[in-house]
N, C-alpha and C positions, 0 to 999 in steps of 0.2 A: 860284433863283440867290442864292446868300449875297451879303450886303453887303459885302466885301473891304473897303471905306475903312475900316470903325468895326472891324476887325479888326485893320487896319495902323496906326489911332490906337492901338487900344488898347496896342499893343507900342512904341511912337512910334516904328513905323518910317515915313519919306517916303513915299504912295506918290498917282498920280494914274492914277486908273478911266477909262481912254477912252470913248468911242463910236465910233470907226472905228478901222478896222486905223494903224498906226504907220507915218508917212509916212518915217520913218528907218529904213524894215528894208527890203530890196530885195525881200521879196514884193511884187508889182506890180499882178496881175490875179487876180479870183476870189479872193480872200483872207479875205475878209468873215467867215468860218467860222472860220477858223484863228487857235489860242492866242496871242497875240504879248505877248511880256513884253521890257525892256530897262532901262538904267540911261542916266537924262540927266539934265542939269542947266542951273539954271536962277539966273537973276541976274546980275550982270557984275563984272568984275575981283574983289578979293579979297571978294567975299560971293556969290560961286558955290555952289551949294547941291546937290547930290545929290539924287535920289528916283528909284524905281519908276516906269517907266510900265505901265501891265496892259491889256490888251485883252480881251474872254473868248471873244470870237468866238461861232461858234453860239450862242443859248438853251441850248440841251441840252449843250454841254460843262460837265464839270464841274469847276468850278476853284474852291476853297478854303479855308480856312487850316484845320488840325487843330491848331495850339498855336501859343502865343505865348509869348515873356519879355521884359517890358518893361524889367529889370536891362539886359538885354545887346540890347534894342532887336532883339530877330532875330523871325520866325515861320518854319512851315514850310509849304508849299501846296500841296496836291498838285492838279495837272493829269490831267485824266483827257479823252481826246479817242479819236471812233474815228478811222479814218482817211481822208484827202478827199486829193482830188485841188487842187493849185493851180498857179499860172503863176508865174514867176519869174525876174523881169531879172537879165541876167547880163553882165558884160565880156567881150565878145570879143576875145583879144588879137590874134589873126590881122589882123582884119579891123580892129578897133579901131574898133569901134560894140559898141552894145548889142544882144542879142538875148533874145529869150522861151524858157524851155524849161518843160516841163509836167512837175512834180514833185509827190509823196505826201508828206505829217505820217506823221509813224510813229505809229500809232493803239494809244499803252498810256499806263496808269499810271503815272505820275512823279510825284516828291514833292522838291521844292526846300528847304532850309534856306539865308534869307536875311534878309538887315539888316545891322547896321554890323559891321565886322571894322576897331577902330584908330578911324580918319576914313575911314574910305570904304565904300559899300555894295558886298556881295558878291552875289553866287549861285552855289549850289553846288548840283548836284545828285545827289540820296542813292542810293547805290548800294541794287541789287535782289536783288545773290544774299547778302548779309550780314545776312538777316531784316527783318521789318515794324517801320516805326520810326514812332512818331506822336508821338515826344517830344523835344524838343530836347536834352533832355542826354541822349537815346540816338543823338540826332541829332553830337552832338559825339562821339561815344563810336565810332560807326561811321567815322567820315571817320578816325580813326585808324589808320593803317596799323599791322598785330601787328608789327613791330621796332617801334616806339614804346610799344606796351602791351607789349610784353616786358619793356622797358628801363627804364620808366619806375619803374617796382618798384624799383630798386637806385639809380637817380638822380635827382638834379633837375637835372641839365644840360641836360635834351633843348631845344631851342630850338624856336619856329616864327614864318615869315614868311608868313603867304597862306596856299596849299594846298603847301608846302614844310616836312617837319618835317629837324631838325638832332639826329643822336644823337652822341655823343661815340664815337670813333674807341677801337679798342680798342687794348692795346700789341701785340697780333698787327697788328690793321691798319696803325699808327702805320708799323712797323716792312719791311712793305711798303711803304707812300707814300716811305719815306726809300730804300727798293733803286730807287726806278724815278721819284726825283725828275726825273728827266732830261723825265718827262712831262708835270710842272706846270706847266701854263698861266694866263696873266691875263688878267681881265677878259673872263671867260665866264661865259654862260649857265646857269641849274641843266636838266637834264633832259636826257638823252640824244638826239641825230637829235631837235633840238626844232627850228623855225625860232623865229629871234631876232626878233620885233617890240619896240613899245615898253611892251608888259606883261611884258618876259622880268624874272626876279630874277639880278642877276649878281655873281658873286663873285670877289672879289679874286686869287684862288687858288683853282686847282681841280685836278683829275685824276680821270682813269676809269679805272679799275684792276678786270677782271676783270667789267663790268656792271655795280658801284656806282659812284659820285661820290663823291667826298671835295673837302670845301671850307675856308676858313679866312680868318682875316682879316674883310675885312668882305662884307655881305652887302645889295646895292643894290636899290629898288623903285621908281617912282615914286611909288607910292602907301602905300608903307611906311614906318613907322619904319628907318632903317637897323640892322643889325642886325651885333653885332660877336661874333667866333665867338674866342675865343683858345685854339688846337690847334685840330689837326684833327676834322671833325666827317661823321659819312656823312649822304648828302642822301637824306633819302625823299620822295617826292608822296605825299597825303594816296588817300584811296578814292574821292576824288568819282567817278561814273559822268563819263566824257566824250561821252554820245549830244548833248549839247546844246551842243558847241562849234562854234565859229565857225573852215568852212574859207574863206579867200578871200570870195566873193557868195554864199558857200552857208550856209545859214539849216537846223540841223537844231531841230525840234519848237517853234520859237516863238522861241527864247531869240538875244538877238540879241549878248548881252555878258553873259561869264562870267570871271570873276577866275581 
């Protein structure tokens, strides 16, 4: 079992190696086995600090780091788990108690790129069907979605906020947003049928026109620098894989908090 601390000093990324499963993730029962990773922090009022918590569950999981950069404070991890069965509290609204139900870890290989993005720790996890990545700058290179390596060639205007990139709207596009102005709306969310929590990025100005986004103005995060767009700009999400996002009490492959 690798040393993960002296791998996550080396990068100076935060991180804290537990011994039991993470009292903050609603796995409940029989968990003991199962990968559990999350982001918390620690200290009070303005010297609150970010870090890792990592669990590794089984002995026999295999869990990580393939590469570090200490410049940019990131590493990448890959998680490798088969699959277990565990139990897992959940809210019942009906009833409005808790109850248990008996759920599976998806038992594959994943590989995380994470550490600081700005002021705040990320995780993102690296998509599988875009080739084997074991390196951080191929690791930044895949999360790029092709309109941004397309465009990027002819511009430096592209923008990014988070896992949100901003390319510059073209005068075909421009020229649409101004026929169907009538559809621009404020102070909305980026991403299509997204539900709005309090990690949504929202912008000043927006419109959906044919299945893209177009945005402008400024561009809100809590955990971001604000970000100011002057014209319009089309909105793309970056490639993260989403199997480790967080629905509601449901917990997929460990990861309890994803940016």
């Amino acid at each position: 079992m690798q040393d993960l601390k002296k791998w996550f000093d080396r990068a100076r990324v935060p991180a804290k190696i537990e011994k039991e499963p993470l009292s903050s993730m609603t796995l409940s029962v029989n968990n003991n086995d199962i990968f559990q990773m999350t982001i918390d922090t620690r200290g009070k009022n303005g010297r609150k600090r970010e870090y890792f918590r990592i669990y590794y569950g089984h002995p026999e999981n295999d869990i990580r780091v393939i590469d570090t950069d200490s410049k940019n404070q990131q590493v990448i991890l890959l998680v490798n788990e088969p699959e277990r069965e565990y139990r897992a509290r959940i809210w019942d609204g009906k009833k409005h108690d808790w109850k248990y139900v008996t759920r599976k870890n998806s038992g594959f290989l994943r590989k995380y790129l994470m550490g600081m993005d700005e002021s705040h720790l990320f995780i993102a996890e690296l998509p599988k069907n875009l080739g084997v990545v074991n390196k951080i700058k191929d690791a930044h290179k895949v999360l790029k979605p092709d309109a941004v390596l397309e465009n990027e060639k002819d511009t430096n205007r592209i923008k990014r906020q988070g896992e949100w990139f901003f390319i510059p709207a073209t005068p075909a596009e421009i020229m649409i947003i101004e026929d169907n102005s009538n559809l621009i709306e404020k102070k909305m969310q980026l991403g299509i049928n997204s539900w709005r929590g309090k990690n949504s990025h929202i912008a000043d100005l927006l419109i959906n026109i044919r299945g893209d986004q177009f945005a402008t103005e400024k561009i809100s995060h809590i955990e971001h620098k604000t970000l100011k767009l002057h014209g319009w700009f089309r909105v793309v999400r970056n490639n993260e894989a989403r199997s480790s996002a967080i629905s509601g009490n449901q917990i997929f492959n460990g990861v309890k908090w994803v940016d």
